[in-house]
Every structure is written in C-alpha cells, then in structure tokens.
C-alpha angles and dihedrals in degrees: 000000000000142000119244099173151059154169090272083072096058089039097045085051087042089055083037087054087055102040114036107171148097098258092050088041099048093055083044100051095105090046096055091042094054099046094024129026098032101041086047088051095042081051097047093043088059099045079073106093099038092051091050081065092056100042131337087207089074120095121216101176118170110206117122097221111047106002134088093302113091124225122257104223114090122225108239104179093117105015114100084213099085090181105139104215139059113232098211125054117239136200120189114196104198127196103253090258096034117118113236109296096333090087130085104273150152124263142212127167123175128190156094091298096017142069117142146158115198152181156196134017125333122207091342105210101263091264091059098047091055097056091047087047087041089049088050093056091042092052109030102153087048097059091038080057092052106039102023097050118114096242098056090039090059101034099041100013104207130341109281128219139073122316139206112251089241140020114275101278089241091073142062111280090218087052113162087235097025086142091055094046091054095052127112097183115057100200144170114180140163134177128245124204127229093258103050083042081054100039127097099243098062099114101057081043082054098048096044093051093044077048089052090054091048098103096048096048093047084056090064111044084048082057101049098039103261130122117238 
C-alpha cells in the first residue's frame, strides 16, 4: 500500500484554476511534475499487475508521453475557452486494440471539481455502436443482468453519458431497454473523495471498483469484436 497522492495535488490544480497561463505554468513546471506527473506515473505503474486479474487485454503504461496518462494541455483549435492548461489530472486505461479513447477503457480523473472512476466505452464511432446497441437487443437478459442488477445499481446508479432523442428507428420504440438503446456514450462512473484519492489504499479501491465494471465492459469489447 502507498500514497500517491496529496493535497498539493488539489492546491497546485486550485492555483492552476487562477492562473491559467504559460508564464504561470512554465515557474510552476517542477512543481507539477513532483505532485502531479510522477505520482500520477508511480500510480499508474502499479495498477499493472491488478489490472492484468481482471483482463490482460487492458494497458496501464506509465509513461508520461504516450501512455494512459493524458496530457495536460488542452487543445484548444475549436474551444472559445483558449485557456492552455487542464485543471484536473487523467489516466485512460485501453483495452490493448482499442483506438485512443474510443475504445472500451478504464478511467481516472483527479482534481478540485473533479474525482472520478469510470468505465466502459465513450462516443463509440456509429458501427460500433450498432453492434453494442445490436448485442443489447440480442441479449437482453444478459445486459438487464449487468446493468440492472442491484450491486451495480447501488453501487454505479444508471449508465452515464450523452444519449440519441429517439430509439434507433430499427427497433421497438417501447423497447425494454429503449434508454439504453438511445445512448452514444456507454458509461459506468462513481465518485471518490479526497481522502480515498489521498489514502494509501487507493490502488486495491481502484482495482474493486474497476472489478465491479468487468461485466459491462466485457460486454462491450464481445460486442465490438474485441477479446476481454
């Protein structure tokens, strides 16, 4: 067990939050790599093995430039808000043939306004959310079973993310499952407090919720073509 985290964290994205520029950004660089970056990279080196249990087919990769941490400068090509920087720190966890973060994949987000654990797969391309939507009407009693059962209820409420006005117009309006069926984004998500993100048992918290999210996400990568 090991903390990775502290409330430098929270105060280095709060100053972030204030001063949002280059300038500010640039004096404050070691300090974002020592409470940031390199806590965020030990954390993610030793999500690893656990991971591995629950699918070999997910990627924890700790480097800091091209592996499951994101990057912390926004683009900012088509955003009115120009502001450089993002004020909360992200790991993606992919599944190994998964493309960028429209893959099923784990989550983890970390900041002032944000502290979140999350699964499963966001704004799928339109194919792939056919054939998720298309599994869902095949197996219907399977996915009631996943996302209906009381654990996961309590524990994750309803799938998260944004949904379609109507039901795709090749299925039954009344649908059983007519809101899953609308939906673009296929998400379970729950929120951590600071000190659970600061405590030294975050990692085996990390790895029973991810556990808990297994089945849905399996789900997924069967109905996408993929192995979990």
């Amino acid at each position: 067990m090991a903390n990775y985290f502290s409330a430098d964290l929270y105060r280095f994205f709060d100053e972030l939050s204030a001063h949002n520029t280059r300038l500010w950004f640039n004096a404050n660089k070691a300090r974002y790599i020592e409470v940031v970056r390199d806590p965020l990279s030990r954390f993610i080196a030793d999500m690893q093995a656990p991971l591995r249990d629950i699918s070999s087919n997910i990627v924890a990769d700790p480097r800091p430039v091209g592996g499951s941490m994101f990057r912390i400068y926004r683009d900012t090509r088509f955003s009115k808000d120009k502001t450089p920087y993002k004020t909360h720190a992200a790991a993606h966890f992919r599944h190994i043939v998964g493309r960028d973060v429209h893959g099923p994949g784990f989550y983890f987000g970390i900041g002032p306004n944000e502290n979140t654990v999350g699964g499963g797969i966001w704004r799928p391309e339109t194919a792939a959310a056919r054939q998720i939507r298309q599994r869902i009407d095949d197996r219907p009693g399977e996915w009631g079973k996943i996302v209906g059962g009381k654990a996961f209820k309590d524990r994750f409420g309803d799938l998260q993310g944004e949904s379609l006005k109507r039901v795709p117009r090749e299925y039954d309006p009344d649908h059983p499952f007519g809101n899953d069926l609308r939906r673009k984004d296929f998400i379970a998500a729950i929120a951590l407090t600071r000190k659970q993100v600061t405590g030294a048992d975050l990692v085996e918290e990390m790895i029973g919720i991810y556990a808990a999210m297994s089945p849905l996400m399996a789900f997924i990568a069967k109905a996408v073509g993929l192995p979990w």
